[in-house]
C-alpha positions in Angstrom: -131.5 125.8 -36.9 -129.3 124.7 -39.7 -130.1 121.1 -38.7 -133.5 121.5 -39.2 -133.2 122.9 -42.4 -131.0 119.8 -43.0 -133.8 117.9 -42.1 -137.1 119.4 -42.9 -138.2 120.4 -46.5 -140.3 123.2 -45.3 -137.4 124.0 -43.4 -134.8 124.4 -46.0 -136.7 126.5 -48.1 -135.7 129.3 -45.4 -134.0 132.2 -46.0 -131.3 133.5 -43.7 -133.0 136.5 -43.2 -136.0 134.6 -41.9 -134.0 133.1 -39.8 -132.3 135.6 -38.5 -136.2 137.5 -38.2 -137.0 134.4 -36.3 -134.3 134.4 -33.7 -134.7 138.0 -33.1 -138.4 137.2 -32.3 -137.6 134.4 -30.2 -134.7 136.8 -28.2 -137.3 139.3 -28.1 -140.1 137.3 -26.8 -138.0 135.4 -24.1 -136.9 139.0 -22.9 -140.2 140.3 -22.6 -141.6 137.2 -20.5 -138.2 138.1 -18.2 -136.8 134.0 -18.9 -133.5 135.8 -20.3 -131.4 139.0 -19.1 -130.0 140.9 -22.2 -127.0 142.9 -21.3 -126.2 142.9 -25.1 -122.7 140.3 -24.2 -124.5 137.4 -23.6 -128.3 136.3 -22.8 -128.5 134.9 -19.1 -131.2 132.6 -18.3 -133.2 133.6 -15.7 -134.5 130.5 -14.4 -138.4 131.5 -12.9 -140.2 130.3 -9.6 -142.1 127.7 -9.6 -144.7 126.8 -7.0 -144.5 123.7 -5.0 -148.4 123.0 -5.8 -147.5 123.6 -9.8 -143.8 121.5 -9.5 -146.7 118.6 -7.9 -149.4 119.3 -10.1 -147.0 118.5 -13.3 -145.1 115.4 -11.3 -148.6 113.8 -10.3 -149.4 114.2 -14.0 -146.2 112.7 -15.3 -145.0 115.7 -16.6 -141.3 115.4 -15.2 -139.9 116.9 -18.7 -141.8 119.8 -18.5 -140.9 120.3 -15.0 -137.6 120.6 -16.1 -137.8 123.0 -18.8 -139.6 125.4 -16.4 -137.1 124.9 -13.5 -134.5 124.8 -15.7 -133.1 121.8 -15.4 -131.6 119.3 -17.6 
């Protein structure tokens, strides 16, 4: 975050209360669509299933980096 704020005038004019609002938005959001495990010592990433016809569908289309993002791969 504080690279982008490095970067990005819009950015920089955050405050680190925003910021911290934002990440516990982001936590909050991720937990809800069960892609992390809060077990309030660390977030696990819960890496979902994916369909073969969907894993395709996004190859055929040349989509391979948002395959991995979903799969959870790097």
């Amino acid at each position: 975050m504080h690279d982008l704020q490095n970067q990005d005038l819009n950015a920089a004019k955050w405050t680190d209360a925003g910021i911290k609002r934002w990440r516990t938005y982001i936590k909050t959001s991720l937990m809800e669509a069960e892609l992390i495990e809060d077990n309030d010592q660390s977030n696990r990433i819960l890496r979902p299933i994916i369909s073969d016809r969907f894993k395709n569908f996004l190859l055929y289309e040349g989509l391979e980096r948002v395959y991995k993002i979903f799969a959870g791969e790097r």
